[in-house]
C-alpha positions as a Markdown table, in Angstrom:
| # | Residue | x | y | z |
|---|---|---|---|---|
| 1 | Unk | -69.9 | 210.5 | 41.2 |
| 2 | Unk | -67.4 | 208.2 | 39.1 |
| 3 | Unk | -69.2 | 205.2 | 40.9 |
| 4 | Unk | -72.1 | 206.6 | 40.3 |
| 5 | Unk | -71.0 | 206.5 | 36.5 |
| 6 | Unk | -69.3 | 202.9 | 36.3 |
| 7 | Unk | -72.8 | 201.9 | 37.6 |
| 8 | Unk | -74.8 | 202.9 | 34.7 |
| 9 | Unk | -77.1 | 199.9 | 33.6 |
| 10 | Unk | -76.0 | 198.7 | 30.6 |
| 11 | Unk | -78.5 | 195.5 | 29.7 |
| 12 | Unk | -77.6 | 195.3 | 26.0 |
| 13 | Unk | -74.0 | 196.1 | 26.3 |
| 14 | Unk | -73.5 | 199.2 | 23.7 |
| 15 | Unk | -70.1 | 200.3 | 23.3 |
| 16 | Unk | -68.9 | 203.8 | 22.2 |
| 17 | Unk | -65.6 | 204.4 | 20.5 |
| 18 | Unk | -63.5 | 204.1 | 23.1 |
| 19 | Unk | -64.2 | 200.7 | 24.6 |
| 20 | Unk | -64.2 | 199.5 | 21.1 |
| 21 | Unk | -60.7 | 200.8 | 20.8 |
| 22 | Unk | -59.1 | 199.6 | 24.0 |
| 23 | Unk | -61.3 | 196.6 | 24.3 |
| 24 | Unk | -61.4 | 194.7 | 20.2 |
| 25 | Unk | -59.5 | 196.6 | 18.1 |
| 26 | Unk | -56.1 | 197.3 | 20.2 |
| 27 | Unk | -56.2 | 193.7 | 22.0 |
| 28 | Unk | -56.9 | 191.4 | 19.1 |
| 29 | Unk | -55.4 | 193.9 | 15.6 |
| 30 | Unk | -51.8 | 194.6 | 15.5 |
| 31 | Unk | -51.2 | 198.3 | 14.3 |
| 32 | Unk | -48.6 | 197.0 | 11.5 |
| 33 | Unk | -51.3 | 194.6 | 9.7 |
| 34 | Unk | -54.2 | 197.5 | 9.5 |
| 35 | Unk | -52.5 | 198.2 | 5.9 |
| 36 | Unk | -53.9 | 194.9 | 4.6 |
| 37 | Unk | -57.5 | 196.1 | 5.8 |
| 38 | Unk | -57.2 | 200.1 | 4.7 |
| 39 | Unk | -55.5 | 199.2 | 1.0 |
| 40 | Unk | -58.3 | 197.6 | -1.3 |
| 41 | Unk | -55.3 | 196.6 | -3.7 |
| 42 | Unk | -53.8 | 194.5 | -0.6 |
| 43 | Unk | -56.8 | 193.1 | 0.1 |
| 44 | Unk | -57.7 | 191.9 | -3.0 |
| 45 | Unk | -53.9 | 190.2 | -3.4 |
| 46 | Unk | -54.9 | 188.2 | -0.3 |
| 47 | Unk | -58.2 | 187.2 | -1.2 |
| 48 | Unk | -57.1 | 185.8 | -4.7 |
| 49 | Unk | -54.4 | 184.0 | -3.1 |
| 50 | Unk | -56.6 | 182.4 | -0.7 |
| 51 | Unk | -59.1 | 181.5 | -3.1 |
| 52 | Unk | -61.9 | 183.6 | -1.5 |
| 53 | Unk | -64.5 | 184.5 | -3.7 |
| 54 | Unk | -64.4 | 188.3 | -4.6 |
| 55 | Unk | -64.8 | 190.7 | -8.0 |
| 56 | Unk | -62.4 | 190.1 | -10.7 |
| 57 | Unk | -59.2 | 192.2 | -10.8 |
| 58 | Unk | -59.1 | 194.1 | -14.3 |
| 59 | Unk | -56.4 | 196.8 | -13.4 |
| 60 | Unk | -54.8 | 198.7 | -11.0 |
| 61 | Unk | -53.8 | 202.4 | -12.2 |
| 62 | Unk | -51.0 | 203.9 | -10.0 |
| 63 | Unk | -49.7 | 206.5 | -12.4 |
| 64 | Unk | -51.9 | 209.6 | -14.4 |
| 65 | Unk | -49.2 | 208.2 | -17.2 |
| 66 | Unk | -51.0 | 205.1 | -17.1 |
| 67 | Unk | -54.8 | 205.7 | -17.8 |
| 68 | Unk | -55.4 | 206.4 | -21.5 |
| 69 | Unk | -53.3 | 202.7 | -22.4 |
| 70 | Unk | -55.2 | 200.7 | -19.1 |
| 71 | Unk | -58.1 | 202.2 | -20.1 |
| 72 | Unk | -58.3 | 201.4 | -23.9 |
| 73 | Unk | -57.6 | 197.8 | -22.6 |
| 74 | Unk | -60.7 | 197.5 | -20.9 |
| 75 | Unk | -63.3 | 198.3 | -23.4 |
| 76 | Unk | -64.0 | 195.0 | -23.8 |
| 77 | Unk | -65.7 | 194.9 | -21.0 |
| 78 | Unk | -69.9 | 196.3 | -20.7 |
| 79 | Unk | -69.4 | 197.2 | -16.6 |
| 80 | Unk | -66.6 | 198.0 | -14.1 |
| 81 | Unk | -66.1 | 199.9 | -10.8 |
| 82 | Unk | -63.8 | 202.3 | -10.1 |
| 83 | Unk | -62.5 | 202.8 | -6.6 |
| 84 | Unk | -59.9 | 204.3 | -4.7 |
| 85 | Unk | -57.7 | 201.6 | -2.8 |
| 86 | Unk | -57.4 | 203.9 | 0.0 |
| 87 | Unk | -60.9 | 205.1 | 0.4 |
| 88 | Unk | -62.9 | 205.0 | 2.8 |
| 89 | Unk | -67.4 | 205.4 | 3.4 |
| 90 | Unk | -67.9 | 204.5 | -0.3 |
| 91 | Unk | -66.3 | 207.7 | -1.4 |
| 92 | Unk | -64.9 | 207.9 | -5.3 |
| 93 | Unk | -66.4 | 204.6 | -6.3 |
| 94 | Unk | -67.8 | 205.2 | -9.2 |
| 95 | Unk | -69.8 | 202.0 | -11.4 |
| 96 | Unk | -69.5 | 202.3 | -15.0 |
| 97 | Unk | -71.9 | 200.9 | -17.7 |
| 98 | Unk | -72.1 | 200.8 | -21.5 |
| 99 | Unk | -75.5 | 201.8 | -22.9 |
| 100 | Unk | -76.8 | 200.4 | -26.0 |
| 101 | Unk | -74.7 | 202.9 | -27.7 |
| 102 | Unk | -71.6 | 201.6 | -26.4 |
| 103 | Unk | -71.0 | 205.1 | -24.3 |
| 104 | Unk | -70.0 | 204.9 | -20.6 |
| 105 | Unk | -72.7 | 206.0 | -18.3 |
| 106 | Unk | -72.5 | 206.2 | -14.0 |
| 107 | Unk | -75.8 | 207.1 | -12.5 |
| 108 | Unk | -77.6 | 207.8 | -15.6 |
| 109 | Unk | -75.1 | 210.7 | -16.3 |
| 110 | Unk | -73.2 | 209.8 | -19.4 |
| 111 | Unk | -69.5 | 210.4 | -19.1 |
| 112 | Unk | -67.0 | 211.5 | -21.9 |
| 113 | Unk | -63.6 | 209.4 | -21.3 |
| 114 | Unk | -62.0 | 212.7 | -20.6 |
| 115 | Unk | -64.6 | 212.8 | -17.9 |
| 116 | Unk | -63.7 | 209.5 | -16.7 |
| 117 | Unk | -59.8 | 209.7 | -16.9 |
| 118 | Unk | -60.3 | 213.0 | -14.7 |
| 119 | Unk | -62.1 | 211.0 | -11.9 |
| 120 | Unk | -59.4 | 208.4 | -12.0 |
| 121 | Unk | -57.0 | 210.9 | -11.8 |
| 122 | Unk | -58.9 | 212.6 | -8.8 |
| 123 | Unk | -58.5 | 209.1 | -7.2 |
| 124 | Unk | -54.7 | 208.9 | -8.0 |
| 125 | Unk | -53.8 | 212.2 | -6.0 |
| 126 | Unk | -55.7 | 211.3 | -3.4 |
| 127 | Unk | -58.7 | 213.3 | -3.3 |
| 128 | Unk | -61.2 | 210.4 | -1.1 |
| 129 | Unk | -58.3 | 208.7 | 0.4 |
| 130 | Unk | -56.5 | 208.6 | 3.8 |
| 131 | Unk | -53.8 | 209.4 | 2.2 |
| 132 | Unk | -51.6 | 212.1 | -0.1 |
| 133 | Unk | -52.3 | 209.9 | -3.1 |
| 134 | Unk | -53.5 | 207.0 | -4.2 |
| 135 | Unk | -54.2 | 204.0 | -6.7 |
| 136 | Unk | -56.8 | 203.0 | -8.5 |
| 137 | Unk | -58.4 | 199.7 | -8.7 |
| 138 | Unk | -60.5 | 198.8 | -11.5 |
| 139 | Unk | -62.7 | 195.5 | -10.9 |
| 140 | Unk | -65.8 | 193.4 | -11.9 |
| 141 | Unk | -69.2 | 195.2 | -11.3 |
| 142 | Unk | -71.6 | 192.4 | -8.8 |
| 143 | Unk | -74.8 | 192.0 | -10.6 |
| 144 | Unk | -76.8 | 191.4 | -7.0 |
| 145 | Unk | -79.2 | 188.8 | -6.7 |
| 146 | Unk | -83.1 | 189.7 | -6.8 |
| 147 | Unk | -82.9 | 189.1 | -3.3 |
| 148 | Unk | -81.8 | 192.7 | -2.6 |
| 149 | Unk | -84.5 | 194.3 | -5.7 |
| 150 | Unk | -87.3 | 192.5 | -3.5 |
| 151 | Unk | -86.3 | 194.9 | -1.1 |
| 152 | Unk | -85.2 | 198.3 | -2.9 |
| 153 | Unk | -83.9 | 197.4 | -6.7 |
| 154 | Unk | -81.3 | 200.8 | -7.4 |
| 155 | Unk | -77.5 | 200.9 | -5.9 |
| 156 | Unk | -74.8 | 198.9 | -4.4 |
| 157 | Unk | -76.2 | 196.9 | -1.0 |
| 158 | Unk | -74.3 | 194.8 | 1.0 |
| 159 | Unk | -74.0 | 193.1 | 4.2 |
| 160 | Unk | -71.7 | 193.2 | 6.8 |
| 161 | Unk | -70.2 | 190.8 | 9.4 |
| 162 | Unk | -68.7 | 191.4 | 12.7 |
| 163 | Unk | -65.9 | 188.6 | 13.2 |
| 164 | Unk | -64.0 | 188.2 | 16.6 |
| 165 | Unk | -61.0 | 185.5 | 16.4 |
| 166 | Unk | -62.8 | 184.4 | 13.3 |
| 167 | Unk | -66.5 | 183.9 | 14.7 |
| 168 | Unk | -68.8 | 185.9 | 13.3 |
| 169 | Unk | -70.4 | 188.0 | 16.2 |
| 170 | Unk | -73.1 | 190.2 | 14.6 |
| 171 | Unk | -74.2 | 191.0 | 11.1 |
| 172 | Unk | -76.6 | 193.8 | 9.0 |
| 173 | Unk | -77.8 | 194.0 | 6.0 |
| 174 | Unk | -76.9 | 197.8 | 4.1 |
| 175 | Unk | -79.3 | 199.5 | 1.5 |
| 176 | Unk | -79.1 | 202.3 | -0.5 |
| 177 | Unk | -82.2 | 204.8 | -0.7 |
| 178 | Unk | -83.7 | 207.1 | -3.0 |
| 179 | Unk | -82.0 | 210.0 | -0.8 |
| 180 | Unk | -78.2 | 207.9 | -0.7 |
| 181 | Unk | -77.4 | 208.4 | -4.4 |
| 182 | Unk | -76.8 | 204.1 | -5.0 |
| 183 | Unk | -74.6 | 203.9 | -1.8 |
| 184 | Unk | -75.4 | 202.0 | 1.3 |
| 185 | Unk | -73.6 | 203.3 | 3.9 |
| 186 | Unk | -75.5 | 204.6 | 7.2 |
| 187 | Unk | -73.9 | 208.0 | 7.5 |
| 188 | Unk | -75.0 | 208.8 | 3.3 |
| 189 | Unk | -78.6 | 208.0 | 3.9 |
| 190 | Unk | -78.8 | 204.6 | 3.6 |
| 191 | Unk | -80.5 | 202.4 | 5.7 |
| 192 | Unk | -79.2 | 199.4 | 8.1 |
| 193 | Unk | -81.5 | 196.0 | 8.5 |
| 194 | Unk | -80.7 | 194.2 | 11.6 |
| 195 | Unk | -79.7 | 190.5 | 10.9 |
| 196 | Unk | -80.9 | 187.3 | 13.0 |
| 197 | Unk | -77.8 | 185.6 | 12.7 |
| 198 | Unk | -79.1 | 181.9 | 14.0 |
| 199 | Unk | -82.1 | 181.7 | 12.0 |
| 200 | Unk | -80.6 | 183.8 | 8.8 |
| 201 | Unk | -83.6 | 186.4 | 8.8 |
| 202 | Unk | -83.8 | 190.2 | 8.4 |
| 203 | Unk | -85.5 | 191.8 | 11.7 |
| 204 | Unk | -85.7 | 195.7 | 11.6 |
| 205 | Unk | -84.8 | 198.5 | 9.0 |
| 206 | Unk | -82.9 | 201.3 | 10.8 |
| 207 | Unk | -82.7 | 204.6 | 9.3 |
| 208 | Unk | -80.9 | 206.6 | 12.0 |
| 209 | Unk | -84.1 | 208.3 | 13.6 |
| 210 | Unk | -86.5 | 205.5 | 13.6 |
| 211 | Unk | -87.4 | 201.3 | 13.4 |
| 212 | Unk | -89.8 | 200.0 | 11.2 |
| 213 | Unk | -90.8 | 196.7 | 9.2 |
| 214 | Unk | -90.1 | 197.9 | 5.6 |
| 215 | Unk | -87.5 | 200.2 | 3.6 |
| 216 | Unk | -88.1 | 203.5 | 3.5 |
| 217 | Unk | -88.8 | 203.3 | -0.5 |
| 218 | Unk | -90.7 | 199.7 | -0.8 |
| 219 | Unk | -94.0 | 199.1 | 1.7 |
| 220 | Unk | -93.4 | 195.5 | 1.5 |
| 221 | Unk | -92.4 | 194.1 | 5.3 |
| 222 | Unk | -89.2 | 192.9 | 5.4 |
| 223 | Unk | -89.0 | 191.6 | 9.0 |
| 224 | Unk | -88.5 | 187.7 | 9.0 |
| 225 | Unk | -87.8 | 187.4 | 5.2 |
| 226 | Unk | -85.2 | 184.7 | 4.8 |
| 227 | Unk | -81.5 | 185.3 | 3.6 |
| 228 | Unk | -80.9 | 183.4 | 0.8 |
| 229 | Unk | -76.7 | 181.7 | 1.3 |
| 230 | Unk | -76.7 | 182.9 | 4.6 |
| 231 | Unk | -74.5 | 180.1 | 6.3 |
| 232 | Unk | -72.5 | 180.3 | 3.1 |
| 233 | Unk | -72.1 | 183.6 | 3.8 |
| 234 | Unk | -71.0 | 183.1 | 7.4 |
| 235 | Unk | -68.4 | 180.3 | 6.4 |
| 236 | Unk | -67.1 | 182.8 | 3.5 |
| 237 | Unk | -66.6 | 185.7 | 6.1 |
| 238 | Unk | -64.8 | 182.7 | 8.6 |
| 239 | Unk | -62.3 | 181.9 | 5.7 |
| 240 | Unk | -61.7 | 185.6 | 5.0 |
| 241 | Unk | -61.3 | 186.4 | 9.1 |
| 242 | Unk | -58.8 | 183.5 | 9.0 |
| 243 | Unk | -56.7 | 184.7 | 6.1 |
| 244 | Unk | -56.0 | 187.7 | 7.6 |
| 245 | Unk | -53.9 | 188.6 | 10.6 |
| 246 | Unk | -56.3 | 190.5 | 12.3 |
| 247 | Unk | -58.7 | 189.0 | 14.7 |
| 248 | Unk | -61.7 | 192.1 | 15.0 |
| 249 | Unk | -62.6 | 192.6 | 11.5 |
| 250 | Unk | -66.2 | 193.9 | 9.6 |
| 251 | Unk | -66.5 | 192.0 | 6.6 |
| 252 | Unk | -68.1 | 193.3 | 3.7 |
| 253 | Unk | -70.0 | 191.0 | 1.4 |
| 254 | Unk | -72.6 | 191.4 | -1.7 |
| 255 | Unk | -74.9 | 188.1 | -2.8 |
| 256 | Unk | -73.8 | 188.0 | -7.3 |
| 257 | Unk | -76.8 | 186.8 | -9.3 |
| 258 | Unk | -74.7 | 184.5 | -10.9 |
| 259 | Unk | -71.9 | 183.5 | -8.8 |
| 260 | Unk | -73.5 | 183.8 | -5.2 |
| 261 | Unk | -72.0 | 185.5 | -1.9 |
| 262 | Unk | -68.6 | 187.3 | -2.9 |
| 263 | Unk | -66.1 | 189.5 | -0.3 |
| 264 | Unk | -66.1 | 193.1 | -1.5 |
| 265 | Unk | -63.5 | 194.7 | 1.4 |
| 266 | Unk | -62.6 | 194.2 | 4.8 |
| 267 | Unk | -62.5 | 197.2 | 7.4 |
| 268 | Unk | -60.1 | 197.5 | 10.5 |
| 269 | Unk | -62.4 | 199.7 | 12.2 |
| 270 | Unk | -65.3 | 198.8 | 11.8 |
| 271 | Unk | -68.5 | 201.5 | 12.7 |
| 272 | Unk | -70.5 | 201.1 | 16.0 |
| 273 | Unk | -74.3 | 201.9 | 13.9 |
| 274 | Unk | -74.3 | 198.2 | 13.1 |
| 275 | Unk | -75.6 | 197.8 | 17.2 |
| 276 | Unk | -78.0 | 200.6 | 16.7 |
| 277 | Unk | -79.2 | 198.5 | 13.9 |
| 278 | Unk | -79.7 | 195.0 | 15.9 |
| 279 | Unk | -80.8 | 196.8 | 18.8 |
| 280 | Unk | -78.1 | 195.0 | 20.3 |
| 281 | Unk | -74.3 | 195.7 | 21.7 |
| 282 | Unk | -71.2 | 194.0 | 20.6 |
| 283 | Unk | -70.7 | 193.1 | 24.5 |
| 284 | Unk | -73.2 | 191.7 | 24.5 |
| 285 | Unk | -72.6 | 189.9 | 21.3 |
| 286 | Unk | -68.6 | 188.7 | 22.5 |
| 287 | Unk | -70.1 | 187.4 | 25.6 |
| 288 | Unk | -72.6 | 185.0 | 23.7 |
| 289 | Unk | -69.2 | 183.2 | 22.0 |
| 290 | Unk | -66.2 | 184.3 | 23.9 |
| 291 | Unk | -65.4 | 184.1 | 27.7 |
| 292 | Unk | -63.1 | 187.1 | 27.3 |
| 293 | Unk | -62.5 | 189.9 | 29.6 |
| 294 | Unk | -64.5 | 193.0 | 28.6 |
């Protein structure tokens, strides 16, 4: 029976948790380093210092003492995001914008600051962290590049990039939906759009049931369209796998309108959709680069 099972054909080589465990993350990401990864405030410290292209820092808030007089010191500024540096799946980010009146609005809702100082605070003890409490980091809001409006023009895409000793293995591109409330992650509705990583092209939209040649929102085929920066975008996520001490990383990154590809966060543990989406396994992937032992 259990040679039966080790003899399961396995063409594409798909991994499940567990081989992704024992076989990239354990081997090749030192337990004490994950911290850099899993806190968005450490993160951010090492990408500034390196010189890696990422949203502007406005605050960090790691006291309720501290909102009402960081807060005041930001109204200078028309947009921001909120997040918490311990989140994780896009919950508690919440982008801010000013509306001709000057008023704070997040998904058309406009918020009171009391509203607003209660979310940060929500963020503070914790509430969408991986931990008992939390800080908050206040940043620049990415103004994405018309690239992603050709596609679906509402919410926060981004793609993401699979590095391995600091090659970048495989890659997708995330889109919110009408259904994911502006967020682009796979498990909230959004939809995943496989990546040709040689030729920098978009291949299939994923949306956890079905394939097809166009977002679920926009009937224009997106199969084959071309990805503006792409080998920027590779060579950015190389210099970000390098200035980290971990070795299996997913890489986050959003195209600017202005200021081209920028890092947005860096993840540990990266999710296994991103195979469902390329119709491909990471195996499969490592053995294309890497002569390691899997």
């Amino acid at each position: 029976m259990l040679k039966k099972i080790f003899q399961i054909n396995n063409p594409k080589g798909v991994i499940g948790l567990n081989r992704r465990n024992i076989e990239f993350i354990y081997p090749h990401n030192q337990r004490k380093h994950y911290a850099m990864a899993d806190d968005k405030v450490k993160t951010k410290m090492i990408l500034h210092k390196n010189h890696i292209a990422c949203a502007r820092t406005y605050a960090v808030i790691e006291r309720i003492s501290q909102i009402k007089a960081i807060w005041a010191s930001l109204q200078c500024q028309e947009t921001l995001v909120l997040k918490p540096a311990k989140g994780c799946g896009g919950g508690g980010i919440k982008i801010l914008r000013k509306n001709k009146d000057g008023q704070w609005q997040s998904s058309g809702r406009t918020l009171t600051d009391s509203q607003i100082f209660h979310h940060i605070t929500s963020i503070i003890s914790g509430l969408f962290s991986m931990a008992s409490n939390d800080v908050c980091l206040i940043e620049e809001c990415i103004v994405p590049h018309p690239f992603f409006a050709e596609i679906y023009d509402r919410g926060v895409p981004d793609f993401r990039i699979i590095t391995l000793k600091e090659e970048p293995l495989m890659a997708m591109l995330r889109m919110p939906t009408s259904k994911s409330d502006g967020k682009a992650n796979l498990h909230q509705k959004g939809v995943g759009i496989g990546v040709d990583m040689k030729n920098g092209t978009l291949t299939k939209v994923y949306n956890g049931k079905s394939y097809s040649d166009h977002h679920p929102d926009n009937i224009t085929q997106v199969h084959g369209k071309r990805i503006p920066y792409w080998f920027t975008m590779l060579q950015l996520a190389k210099k970000t796998a390098k200035a980290f001490p971990l070795e299996y990383l997913g890489i986050d990154l959003v195209i600017d309108k202005v200021k081209g590809p920028q890092i947005m966060e860096v993840n540990v543990r990266p999710g296994l959709g991103i195979q469902l989406v390329n119709q491909c396994g990471l195996q499969s992937a490592s053995q294309k680069t890497y002569k390691i032992k899997l």
